[in-house]
N, C-alpha and C positions, 0 to 999 in steps of 0.2 A: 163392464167387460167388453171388451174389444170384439167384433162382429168377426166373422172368417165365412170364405166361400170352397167349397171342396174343388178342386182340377187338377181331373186326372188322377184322383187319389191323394193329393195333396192336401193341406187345410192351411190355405193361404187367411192369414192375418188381415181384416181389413181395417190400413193404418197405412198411416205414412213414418220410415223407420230406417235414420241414416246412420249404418256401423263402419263405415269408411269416408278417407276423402271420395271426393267425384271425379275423375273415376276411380274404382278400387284397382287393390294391386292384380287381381283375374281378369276384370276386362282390359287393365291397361294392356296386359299380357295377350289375351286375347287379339285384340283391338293390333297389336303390335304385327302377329301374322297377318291380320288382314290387309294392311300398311305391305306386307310384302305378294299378298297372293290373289287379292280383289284388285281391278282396275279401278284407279286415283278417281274418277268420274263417278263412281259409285261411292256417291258421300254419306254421309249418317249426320243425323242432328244431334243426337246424344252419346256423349261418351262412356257410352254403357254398355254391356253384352245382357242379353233377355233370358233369364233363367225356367217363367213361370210367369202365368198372369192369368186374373181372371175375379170377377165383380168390380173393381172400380179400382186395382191396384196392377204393378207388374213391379216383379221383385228381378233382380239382375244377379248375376254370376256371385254377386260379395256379398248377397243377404240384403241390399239396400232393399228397401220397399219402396217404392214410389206413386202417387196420385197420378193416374192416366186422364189426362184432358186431353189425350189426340184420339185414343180411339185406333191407331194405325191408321191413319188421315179419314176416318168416319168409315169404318170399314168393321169393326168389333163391335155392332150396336149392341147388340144380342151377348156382349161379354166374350171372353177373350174362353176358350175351351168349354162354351157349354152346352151343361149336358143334354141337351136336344141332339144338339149337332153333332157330338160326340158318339154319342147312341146309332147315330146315322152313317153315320161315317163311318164306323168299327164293322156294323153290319154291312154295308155297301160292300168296303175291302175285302171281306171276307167269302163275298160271292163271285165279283168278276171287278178289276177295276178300267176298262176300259174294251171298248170295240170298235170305235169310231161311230159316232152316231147314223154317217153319212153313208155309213157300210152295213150296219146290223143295228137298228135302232133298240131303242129301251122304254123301259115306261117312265122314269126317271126325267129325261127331258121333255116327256110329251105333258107329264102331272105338271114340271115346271109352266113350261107355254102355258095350259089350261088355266094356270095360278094367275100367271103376270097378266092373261088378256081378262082376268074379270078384275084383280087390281088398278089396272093402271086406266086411268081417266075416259068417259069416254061412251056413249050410249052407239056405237057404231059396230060391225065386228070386228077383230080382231087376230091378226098373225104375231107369232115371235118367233125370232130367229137367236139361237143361245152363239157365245165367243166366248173368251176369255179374260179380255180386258177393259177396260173402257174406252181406250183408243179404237180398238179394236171394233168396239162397238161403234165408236164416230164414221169409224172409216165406212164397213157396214150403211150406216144409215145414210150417208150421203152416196154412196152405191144405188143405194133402193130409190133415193128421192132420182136422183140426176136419170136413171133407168126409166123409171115412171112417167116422168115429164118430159123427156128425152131433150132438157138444157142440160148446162153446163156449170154456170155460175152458182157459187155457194157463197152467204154472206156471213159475217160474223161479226163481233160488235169488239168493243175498247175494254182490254180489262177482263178477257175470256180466258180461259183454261180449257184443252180440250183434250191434248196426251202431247206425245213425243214423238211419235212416226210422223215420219215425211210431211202426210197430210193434217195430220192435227197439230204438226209443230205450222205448217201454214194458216190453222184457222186459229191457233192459241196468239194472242196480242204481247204475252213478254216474253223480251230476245234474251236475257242473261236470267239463269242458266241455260233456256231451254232451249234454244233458237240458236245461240250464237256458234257460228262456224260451222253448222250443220249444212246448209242451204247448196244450192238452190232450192225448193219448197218447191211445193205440188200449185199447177198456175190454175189459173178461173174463180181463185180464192179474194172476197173482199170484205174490207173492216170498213163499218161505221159507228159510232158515238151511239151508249144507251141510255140508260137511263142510270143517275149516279146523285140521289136528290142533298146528299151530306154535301156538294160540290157543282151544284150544277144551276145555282143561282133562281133558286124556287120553282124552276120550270115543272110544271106539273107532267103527270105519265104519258095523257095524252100527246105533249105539247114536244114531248123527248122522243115519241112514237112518228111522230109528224117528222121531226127534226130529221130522226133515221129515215123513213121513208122517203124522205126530199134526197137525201143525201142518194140511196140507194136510187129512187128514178133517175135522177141527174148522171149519176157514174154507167150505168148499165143498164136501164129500161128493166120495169118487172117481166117483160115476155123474153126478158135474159136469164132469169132465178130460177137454177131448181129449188135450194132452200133456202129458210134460215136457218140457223142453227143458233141457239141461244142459254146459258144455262139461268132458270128460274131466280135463283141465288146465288152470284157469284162467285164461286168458291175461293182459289188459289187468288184470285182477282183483289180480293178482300171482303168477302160476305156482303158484298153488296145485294142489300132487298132493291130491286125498281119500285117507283115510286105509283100508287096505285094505278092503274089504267094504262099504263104503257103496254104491260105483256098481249092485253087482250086489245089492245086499239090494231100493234103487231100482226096478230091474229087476225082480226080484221081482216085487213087488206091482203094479207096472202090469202087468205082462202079466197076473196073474189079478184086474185090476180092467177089459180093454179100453181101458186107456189107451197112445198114442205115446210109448215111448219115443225124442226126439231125438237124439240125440251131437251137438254143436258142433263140428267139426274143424279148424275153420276155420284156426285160428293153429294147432293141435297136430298137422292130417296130413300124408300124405306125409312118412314119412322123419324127421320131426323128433325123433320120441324114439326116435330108433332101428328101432320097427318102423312097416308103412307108417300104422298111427294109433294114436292112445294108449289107446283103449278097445283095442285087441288085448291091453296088460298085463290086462287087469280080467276074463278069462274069460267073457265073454256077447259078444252081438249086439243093437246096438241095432234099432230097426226101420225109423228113418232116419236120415243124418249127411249131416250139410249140410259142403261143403268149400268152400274158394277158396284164395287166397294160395298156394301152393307149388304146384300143379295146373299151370300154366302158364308157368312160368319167367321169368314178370315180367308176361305179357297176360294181360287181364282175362276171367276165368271162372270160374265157381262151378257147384256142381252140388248136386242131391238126390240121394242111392240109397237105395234099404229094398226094405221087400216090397212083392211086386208086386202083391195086391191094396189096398194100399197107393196107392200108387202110379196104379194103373189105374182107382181107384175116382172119380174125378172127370170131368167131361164132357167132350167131346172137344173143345179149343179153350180148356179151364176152365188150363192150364197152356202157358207159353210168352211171346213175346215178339220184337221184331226183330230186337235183336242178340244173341237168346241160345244161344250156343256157334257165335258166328259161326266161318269154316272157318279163318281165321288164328290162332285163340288155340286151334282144336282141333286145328290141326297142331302148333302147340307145345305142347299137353298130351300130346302123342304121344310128340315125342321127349323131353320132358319123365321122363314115365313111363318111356322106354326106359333113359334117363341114371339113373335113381335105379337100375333094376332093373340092367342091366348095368356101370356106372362103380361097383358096391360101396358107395353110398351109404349105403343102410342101417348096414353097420357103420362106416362113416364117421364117421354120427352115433355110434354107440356110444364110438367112440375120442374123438371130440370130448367126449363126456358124461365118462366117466373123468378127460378132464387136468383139465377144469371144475370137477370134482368134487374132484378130491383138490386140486386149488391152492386153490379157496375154500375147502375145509374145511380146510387149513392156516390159510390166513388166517384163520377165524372162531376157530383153537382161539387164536390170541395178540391176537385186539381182540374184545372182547364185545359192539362196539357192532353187529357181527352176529349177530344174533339166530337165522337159521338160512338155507342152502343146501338147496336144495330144485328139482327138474324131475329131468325123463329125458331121455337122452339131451343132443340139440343145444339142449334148452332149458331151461336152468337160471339156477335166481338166489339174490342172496342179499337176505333181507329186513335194513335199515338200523334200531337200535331203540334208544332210549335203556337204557342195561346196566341200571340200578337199575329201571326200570320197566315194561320192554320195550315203553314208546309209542313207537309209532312216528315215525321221523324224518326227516323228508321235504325239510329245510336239509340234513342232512351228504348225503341223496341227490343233492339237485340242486349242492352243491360237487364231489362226486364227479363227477358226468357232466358239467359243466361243464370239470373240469382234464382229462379223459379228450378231449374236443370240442379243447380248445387244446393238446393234445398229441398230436392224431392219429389217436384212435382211435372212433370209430363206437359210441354208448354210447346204451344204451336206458334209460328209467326204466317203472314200472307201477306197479300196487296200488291200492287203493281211496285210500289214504292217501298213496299219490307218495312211498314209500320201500320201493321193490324194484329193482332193478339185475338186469336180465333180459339172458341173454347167448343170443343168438341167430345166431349165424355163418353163412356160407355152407358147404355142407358140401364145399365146394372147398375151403377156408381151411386152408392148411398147417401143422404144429402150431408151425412159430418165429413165424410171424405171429400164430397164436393165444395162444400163451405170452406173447409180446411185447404182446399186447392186455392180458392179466390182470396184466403187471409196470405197464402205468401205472395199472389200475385199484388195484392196491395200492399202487402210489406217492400215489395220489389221495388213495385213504384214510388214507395216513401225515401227510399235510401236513392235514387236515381235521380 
């Protein structure tokens, strides 16, 4: 008997279940106004309209059921309507949805802060300041550091993701889509080389830490940096893991230069590599980490935490905003947090990372044209490379995620070069739905 998950009153089937072409005749229909009433820039990956979702499936306007492997880019950890959130969320609405926290506070964002400063890494104290997005959040933290230090200079590295405003399209590394024709960029902004061990000719963590650090003295002098900024696991970049001892050699030398060390968490916390964020593997504490996406179980909210002189060191009124950490996305950050902490999520992710792991790495030991499997936990991929030369191949990726799209299954692409196949689940997703998601990706790959 086929498993189902209740959302919203619904009793969604857990299966994957295709009763049309791809797209159906409603979302084509759909899909068609939006062709006339959405601006052309606001693209979609799939030619689908979303009907209902929720444990490890989304069903679309024509009844198709499909395997969620993106998660809404790591952002549904907690499943797509549940009922923690749900329950929170219904209540919250029903009493007040908004005041501006910066006008008439609540208890709502203060429980949030309370939550994030005993989470997020770190034996020191702790301020949060809530937003909305994760740009938002970038922008934010590099406020707080540049304020603090009173430099200028923020660094960033090759292969980053960090949003689309002004200043995070200056500290994100790829120009097409996100950069291009936007510009001029926000200045004081610079990139070095990090650590990328599938590609970087065995150089060890330390030795890729040295390397940025040479590059970064050389360009700017450390008594120029207010931060770095760096995400743990490279998300949109290509799931790049650094290779051990780089983040914390990193670490190192800003803290005995007075410069911010950032963490980016954005795609990689909460739960997704297993523990609640990826800098927990790396032994240190950053001194801020910007989050969103998984925070909130699908409402929009992002946050800062670090230390609290940190933090406290900017004028009063110099941080905030109207709708940030309005009381409906911070009651779902609530029970959000409660679902990861008590529904075992955590090792959820862990179990999900295991079957990901050992089924791609079967597959890469009989087709070369993967080059390597790579993330922790719920976030794992495998890089697409041509065998003889390991350039990267960004055609067999996108035929891949295309036969994955018209077979059902919810498929993500990344990397600098558009040839990483990032597998990102909900960590509701039960493992026949999960396994069943990686037999079309390898089906994919057979016919490709």
């Amino acid at each position: 008997m086929t498993a189902s998950t209740v959302v919203g009153g619904l009793d969604l089937a857990q299966e994957r279940r295709i009763v049309t072409a791809i797209p159906g005749p409603r979302s084509s229909e759909i899909l068609a106004v939006k062709e006339q009433e959405v601006a052309r820039s606001v693209g979609h990956t799939l030619p689908i309209v979303a009907e209902a979702a929720g444990g490890g499936v989304l069903v679309d306007v024509d009844g198709n059921s499909f395997i969620d492997l993106g998660s809404g880019i790591a952002v549904t950890g907690v499943g797509n309507a549940n009922p923690r959130v749900v329950r929170a969320v219904t209540e919250q609405v029903q009493r007040f949805t908004h005041t501006a926290f910066t006008v008439v506070p609540y208890e709502g964002y203060i429980e949030v802060a309370r939550k994030l400063n005993r989470l997020v890494p770190g034996d020191f104290p702790k301020r949060t300041a809530l937003f909305n997005s994760g740009a938002e959040a970038v922008e934010n933290a590099v406020k707080i550091a540049r304020h603090a230090t009173g430099r200028q200079a923020v660094v960033a590295f090759e292969h980053s993701f960090h949003g689309r405003t002004n200043l995070t399209m200056a500290l994100t590394a790829k120009s097409s889509p996100y950069k291009q024709g936007f510009g001029p960029f926000a200045p004081e902004v610079y990139r070095v080389q990090g650590s990328y061990p599938y590609r970087d000719g065995g150089l060890s963590g330390p030795e890729a830490a040295r390397r940025a650090i040479a590059q970064i003295e050389n360009q700017l002098g450390a008594q120029s940096v207010a931060a770095i900024i760096i995400e743990p696991i490279q998300g949109e970049g290509g799931f790049i893991v650094p290779a051990e001892g780089f983040l914390a050699t990193l670490h190192e030398w800003t803290s005995s230069n007075g410069i911010v060390f950032i963490a980016d968490e954005i795609q990689s916390g909460f739960a997704r590599t297993g523990s609640w964020f990826a800098v927990d593997h790396e032994g240190f504490a950053p001194d801020l980490v910007t989050m969103a996406k998984g925070i909130a179980g699908g409402l929009p909210l992002s946050a800062v935490t670090g230390r609290a002189e940190l933090m406290d060191a900017s004028q009063v009124g110099g941080l905030g905003g109207t709708y940030g950490g309005n009381p409906i996305a911070c009651a779902a950050a609530l029970a959000t947090l409660e679902s990861y902490e008590q529904d075992g999520l955590l090792e959820r992710a862990r179990r999900i990372g295991a079957i990901l792991t050992e089924r791609l790495t079967a597959l890469a030991q009989a087709d070369p044209r993967i080059g390597e499997v790579r993330g922790r936990g719920a976030m794992i991929a495998v890089e697409l490379v041509d065998p003889a030369s390991t350039a990267p191949d960004a055609d067999l990726t996108a035929r891949v995620v295309r036969f994955a799209h018209e077979n059902g299954v919810i498929l993500l692409a990344c990397g600098s070069h558009g040839n990483v196949i990032r597998f990102l689940p909900p960590l509701t997703i039960d493992d026949h739905l999960l396994n069943e998601g990686i037999d079309i990706v390898a089906q994919g790959l057979a016919r490709s």
